[in-house]
N, C-alpha and C positions, 0 to 999 in steps of 0.2 A: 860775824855771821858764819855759822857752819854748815846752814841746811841749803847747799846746793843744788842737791838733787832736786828737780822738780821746780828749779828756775832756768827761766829761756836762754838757751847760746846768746842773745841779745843783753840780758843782765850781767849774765858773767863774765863776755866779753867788756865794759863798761866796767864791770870792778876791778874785771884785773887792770886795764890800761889804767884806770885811777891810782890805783895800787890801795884800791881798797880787800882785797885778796890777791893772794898768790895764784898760779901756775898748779904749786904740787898742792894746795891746801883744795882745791877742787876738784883735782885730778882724784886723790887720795879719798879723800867720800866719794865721789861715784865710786872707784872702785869698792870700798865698803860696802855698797849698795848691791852692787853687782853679788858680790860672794855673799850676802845676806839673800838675794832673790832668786837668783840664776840659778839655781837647783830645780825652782819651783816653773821657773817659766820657761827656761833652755833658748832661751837666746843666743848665747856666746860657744862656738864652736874651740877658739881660743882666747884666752883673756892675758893681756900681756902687761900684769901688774908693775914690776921691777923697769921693764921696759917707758912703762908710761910715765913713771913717776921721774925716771929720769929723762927722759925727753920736755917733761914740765920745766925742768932745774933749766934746761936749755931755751925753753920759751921767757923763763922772766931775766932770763941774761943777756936777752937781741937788745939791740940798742935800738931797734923802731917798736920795740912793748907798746909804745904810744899809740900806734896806727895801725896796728893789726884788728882786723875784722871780727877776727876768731880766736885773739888773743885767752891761751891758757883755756879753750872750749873742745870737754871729751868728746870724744866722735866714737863710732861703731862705722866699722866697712862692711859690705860685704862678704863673704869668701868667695869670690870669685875677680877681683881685682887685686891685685898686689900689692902687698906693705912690704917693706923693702923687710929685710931678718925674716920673713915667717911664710913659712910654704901656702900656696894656693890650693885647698883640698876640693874646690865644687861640689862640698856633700856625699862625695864617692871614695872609695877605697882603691878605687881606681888610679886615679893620682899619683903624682909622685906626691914624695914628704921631704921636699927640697926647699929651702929658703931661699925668697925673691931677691934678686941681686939688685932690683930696684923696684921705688917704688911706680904703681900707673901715676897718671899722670893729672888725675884727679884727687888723688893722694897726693900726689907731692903740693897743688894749689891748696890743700887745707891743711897743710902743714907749712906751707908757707904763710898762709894767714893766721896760723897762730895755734891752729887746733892742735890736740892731743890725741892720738889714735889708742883706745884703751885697749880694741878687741874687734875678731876679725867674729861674722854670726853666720848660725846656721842657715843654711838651704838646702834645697830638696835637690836631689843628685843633678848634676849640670845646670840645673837651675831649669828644668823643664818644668813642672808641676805647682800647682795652685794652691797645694798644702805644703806644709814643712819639715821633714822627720828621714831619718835615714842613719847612718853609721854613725856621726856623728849628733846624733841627739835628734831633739824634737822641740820646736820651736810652737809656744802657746801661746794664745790671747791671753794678756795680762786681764782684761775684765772679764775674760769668762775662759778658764784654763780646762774647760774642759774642751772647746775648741782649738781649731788650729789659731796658730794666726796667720793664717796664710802664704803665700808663697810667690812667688820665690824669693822675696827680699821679706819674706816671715823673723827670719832673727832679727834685723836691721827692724822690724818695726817692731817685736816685742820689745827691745832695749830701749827704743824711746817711750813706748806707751807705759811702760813699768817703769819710769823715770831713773833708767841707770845710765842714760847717757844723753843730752837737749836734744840732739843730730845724730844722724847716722844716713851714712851713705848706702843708696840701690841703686836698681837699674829695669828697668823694664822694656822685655821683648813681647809681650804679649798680654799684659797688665800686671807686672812681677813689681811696680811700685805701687800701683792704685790699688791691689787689691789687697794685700797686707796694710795697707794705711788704710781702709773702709773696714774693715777686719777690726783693727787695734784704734780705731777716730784718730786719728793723724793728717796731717795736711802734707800732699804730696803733689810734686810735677814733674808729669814727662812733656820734658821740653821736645821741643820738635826739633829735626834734623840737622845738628850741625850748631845748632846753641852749644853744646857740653862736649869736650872732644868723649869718642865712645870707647873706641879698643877692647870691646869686648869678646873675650872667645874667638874664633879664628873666622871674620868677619860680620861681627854684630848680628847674628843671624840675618843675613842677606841686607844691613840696615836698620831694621826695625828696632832694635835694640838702644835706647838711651841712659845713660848715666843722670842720676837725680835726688834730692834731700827727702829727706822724711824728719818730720819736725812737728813740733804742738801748736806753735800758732803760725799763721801767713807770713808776720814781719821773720821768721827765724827760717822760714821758706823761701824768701825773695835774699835775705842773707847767704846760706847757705848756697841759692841757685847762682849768685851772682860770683862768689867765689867760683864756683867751678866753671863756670864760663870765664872766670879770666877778665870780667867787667866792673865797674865800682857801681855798691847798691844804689847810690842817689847818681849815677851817671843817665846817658841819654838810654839804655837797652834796658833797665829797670826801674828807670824814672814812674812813679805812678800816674800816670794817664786822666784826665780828665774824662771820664767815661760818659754824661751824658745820661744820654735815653740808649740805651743798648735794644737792639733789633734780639729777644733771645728767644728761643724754641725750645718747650718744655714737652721730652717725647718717655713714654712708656713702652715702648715695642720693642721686644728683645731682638736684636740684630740676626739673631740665631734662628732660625724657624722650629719651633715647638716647643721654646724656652720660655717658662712662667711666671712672674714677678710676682714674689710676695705681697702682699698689702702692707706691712710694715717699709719694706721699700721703695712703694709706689708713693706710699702716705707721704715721706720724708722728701719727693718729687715736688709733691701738689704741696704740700709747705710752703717747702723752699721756693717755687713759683709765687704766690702769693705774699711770701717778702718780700721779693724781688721786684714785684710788681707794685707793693706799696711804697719800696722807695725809688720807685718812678718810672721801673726799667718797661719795656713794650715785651710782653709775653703772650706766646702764643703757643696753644698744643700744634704740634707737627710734628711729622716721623721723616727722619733720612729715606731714601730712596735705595734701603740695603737691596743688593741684589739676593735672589732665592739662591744661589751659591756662594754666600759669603764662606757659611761652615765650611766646605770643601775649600775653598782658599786660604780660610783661614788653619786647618787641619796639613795641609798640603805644607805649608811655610811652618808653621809648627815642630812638624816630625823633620823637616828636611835643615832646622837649623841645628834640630838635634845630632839627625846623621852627622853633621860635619864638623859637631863638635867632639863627638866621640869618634875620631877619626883616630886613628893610634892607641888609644885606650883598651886594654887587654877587656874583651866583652864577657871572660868568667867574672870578673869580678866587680862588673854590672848586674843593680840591680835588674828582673827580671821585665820592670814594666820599661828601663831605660832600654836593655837593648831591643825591645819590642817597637819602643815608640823611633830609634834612630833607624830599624832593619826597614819600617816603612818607610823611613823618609829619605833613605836612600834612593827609589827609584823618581824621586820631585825633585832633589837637587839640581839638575840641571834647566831641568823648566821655570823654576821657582827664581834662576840667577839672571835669568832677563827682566825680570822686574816687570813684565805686560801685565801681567794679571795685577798687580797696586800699581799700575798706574790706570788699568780699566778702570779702579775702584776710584780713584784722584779724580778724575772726570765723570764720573756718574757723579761723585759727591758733591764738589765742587761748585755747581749754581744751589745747592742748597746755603751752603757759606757765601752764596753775593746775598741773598736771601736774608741770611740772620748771623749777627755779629756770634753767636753762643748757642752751642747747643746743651741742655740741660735734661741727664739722663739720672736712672739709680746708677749708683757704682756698682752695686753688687745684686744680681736679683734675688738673695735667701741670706737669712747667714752661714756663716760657714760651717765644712763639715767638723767632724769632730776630730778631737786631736787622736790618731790613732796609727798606727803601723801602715799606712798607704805605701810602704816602698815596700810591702810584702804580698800585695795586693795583685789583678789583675791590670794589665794595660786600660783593657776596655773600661773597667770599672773607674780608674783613678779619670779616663778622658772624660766619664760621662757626670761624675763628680763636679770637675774645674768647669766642665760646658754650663752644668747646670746653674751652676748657683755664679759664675763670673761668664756671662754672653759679653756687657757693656765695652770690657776694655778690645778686646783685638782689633776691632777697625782702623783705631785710630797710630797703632803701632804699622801697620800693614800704608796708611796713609801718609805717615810719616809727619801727624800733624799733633801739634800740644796737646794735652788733658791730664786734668787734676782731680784727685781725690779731694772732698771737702765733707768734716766731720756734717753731722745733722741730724739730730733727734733722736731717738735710741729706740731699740728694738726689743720685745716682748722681755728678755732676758734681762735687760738692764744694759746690757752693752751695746756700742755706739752705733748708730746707724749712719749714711754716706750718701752723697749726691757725687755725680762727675759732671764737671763741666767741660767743654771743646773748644777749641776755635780755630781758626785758620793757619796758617805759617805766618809767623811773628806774632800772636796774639799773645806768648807770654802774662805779658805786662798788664794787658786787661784780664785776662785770668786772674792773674794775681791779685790783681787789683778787689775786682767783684768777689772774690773770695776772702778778702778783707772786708767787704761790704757787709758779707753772709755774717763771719766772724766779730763782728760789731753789734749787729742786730739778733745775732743769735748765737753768744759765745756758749762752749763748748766745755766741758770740766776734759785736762790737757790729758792729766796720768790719768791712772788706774788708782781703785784703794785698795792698795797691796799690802801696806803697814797694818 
């Protein structure tokens, strides 16, 4: 069998450990794939062909081949975590062009399960912005390239949705995984605080920030999540959960005050509520108890994770909306490092979640903008941009509590439309779980048709 591409981390882990394929013999068609696509889509900031293919030769030489998770399975990272030989650029020219003298440490647990890291993928400078394009190229929606695919973990999800790689690592401060996997139909989780070690940038912007997979179906999601967490998939912290009648709250109200939800997005809501409901669960319309200052909170921690990530970073050679959006949030860093304002929000929120097991929103309220020069653009314009068409994710980063992107039903264009689901601290595993449910009842076409 040669057509790798476009089967799950979960397949081709099982063939290599069988030794029904190699290491490099799947390593080596993704990359085919990649140099056949990556022109068209701009996923890969850098692609470490020579590098991968020997690190494969290395994967089928371990003498536990047998038990590896991730055995001989190509990954895409980020750029903005560390692969040990290749500099970290955050989409800026800013950076240095220095090679990681080690890898993170999320990196090093999928390379000890067996993965192959092919290439590190684009993001929008420091990983602020909701689209994906800058010095480093321009990251597309593989189903619709005239779009972005999003941002900030936009490469990481073109590379899966264009099947050049099963997996690929993100991270979400502010919906930087949900909203490129609702963007590209990818199934993604930001796990809640302290599931995935984080290390991001020079304090995870204040926390909010988690490390997380992007993957085509659930099972290559709860694989993925479990690696990085440092857990075994059929252990007790990814066990699938006997779920029940789940208590879930199906809400359409943009968290944001004056923000509009498409009909195509709302539709893919009331769906996905009425399967949900046919296979037994208790659903009910209800809205969070957002407070009329969310924006400003959520704006306030926004710009002030930026300030201090561009701390040291020569600000000529920022682009114009980056040093704009870090000069404001210079003066909220200190207010923003006491954590009062998400923990106000923790306790308003919080008797909503004794209330109902799941909250059930759109992921995205429009689709996205189009793929265009946005690092050339205004501050205010790129803010009103990501506000508009992504209100759903920042709450739950700001709360510090689980949410997943989950593919569902597709939008006027043909490309894929997204539900988010919520839960509590610890709720993981019933995420995962009912997002397997959804996946069952209403699977999902994985890739793109790019050939």
């Amino acid at each position: 069998m040669t057509d790798w591409p476009g089967r799950t981390a979960a397949e081709i882990a099982a063939a290599v450990r069988e030794k029904r394929a190699t290491p490099r013999e799947v390593v080596a068609s993704h990359l085919d794939r990649i140099e056949r696509l990556d022109g068209r889509v701009g996923a890969f900031r850098t692609v470490r062909s020579e590098a991968a293919l020997a690190e494969a030769e290395e994967v089928a030489a371990r003498g536990d081949l047998a038990e590896l998770p991730l055995a001989g399975v190509p990954v895409a990272v980020k750029d903005n975590l560390a692969v040990r030989g290749e500099s970290v650029r955050l989409g800026s020219a800013a950076t240095p062009d220095r090679p990681a003298g080690a890898d993170h440490v999320t990196v090093a647990r999928l390379r000890a399960a067996g993965a192959v890291v092919v290439g590190l993928t684009n993001v929008p400078e420091l990983c602020v912005f909701g689209t994906t394009e800058g010095v480093h190229g321009t990251a597309r929606n593989p189903w619709d390239p005239a779009r972005t695919a999003g941002g900030s973990s936009g490469g990481s999800a073109a590379a899966v949705a264009a099947g050049m790689v099963p997996l690929a690592l993100g991270n979400d401060g502010m919906g930087s995984l949900r909203i490129p996997a609702a963007n590209c139909g990818l199934v993604t989780l930001k796990p809640g605080r302290g599931t995935v070690p984080a290390g991001i940038g020079d304090g995870d912007w204040f926390g909010m920030s988690e490390n997380g997979p992007l993957a085509t179906t659930v099972e290559d999601a709860r694989l993925m999540l479990s690696v990085l967490a440092d857990l075994p998939a059929d252990g007790p912290a990814f066990r699938r959960p006997d779920l029940g009648s789940l208590r879930i709250a199906a809400s359409l109200r943009s968290p944001l005050a004056g923000v509009t939800v498409s009909r195509p997005c709302a539709d893919a809501v009331r769906e996905a509520a009425g399967v949900l409901m046919r296979a037994g669960h208790q659903v009910r319309r209800d809205d969070p108890p957002y407070p009329a200052s969310l924006g400003v909170t959520a704006l306030t921690h926004w710009t002030a994770g930026t300030s201090v990530d561009a701390r040291g970073l020569d600000p000529r050679l920022l682009a114009r909306r980056t040093r704009v959006h870090a000069g404001i949030g210079r003066r909220f860093v200190r207010t923003v490092s006491t954590g009062a304002a998400r923990e106000r929000l923790r306790e308003r929120l919080t008797p909503f979640f004794d209330a109902y097991d799941v909250l059930l929103t759109p992921a995205l309220a429009r689709r996205s903008p189009k793929a265009a020069p946005w690092h050339e653009r205004g501050w205010l314009r790129n803010v009103a941009a990501d506000s508009a068409y992504s209100p759903f994710t920042p709450p739950w980063n700001l709360t510090g509590w689980p949410a997943m992107s989950v593919p569902f039903g597709t939008l006027p264009s043909g490309a894929p439309a997204a539900v988010q689901l919520v839960g509590r601290p610890g709720a993981e595993p019933v995420l995962l779980e009912l997002a397997g449910r959804i996946e069952a009842l209403r699977p999902w076409r994985r890739t793109a048709p790019l050939d």
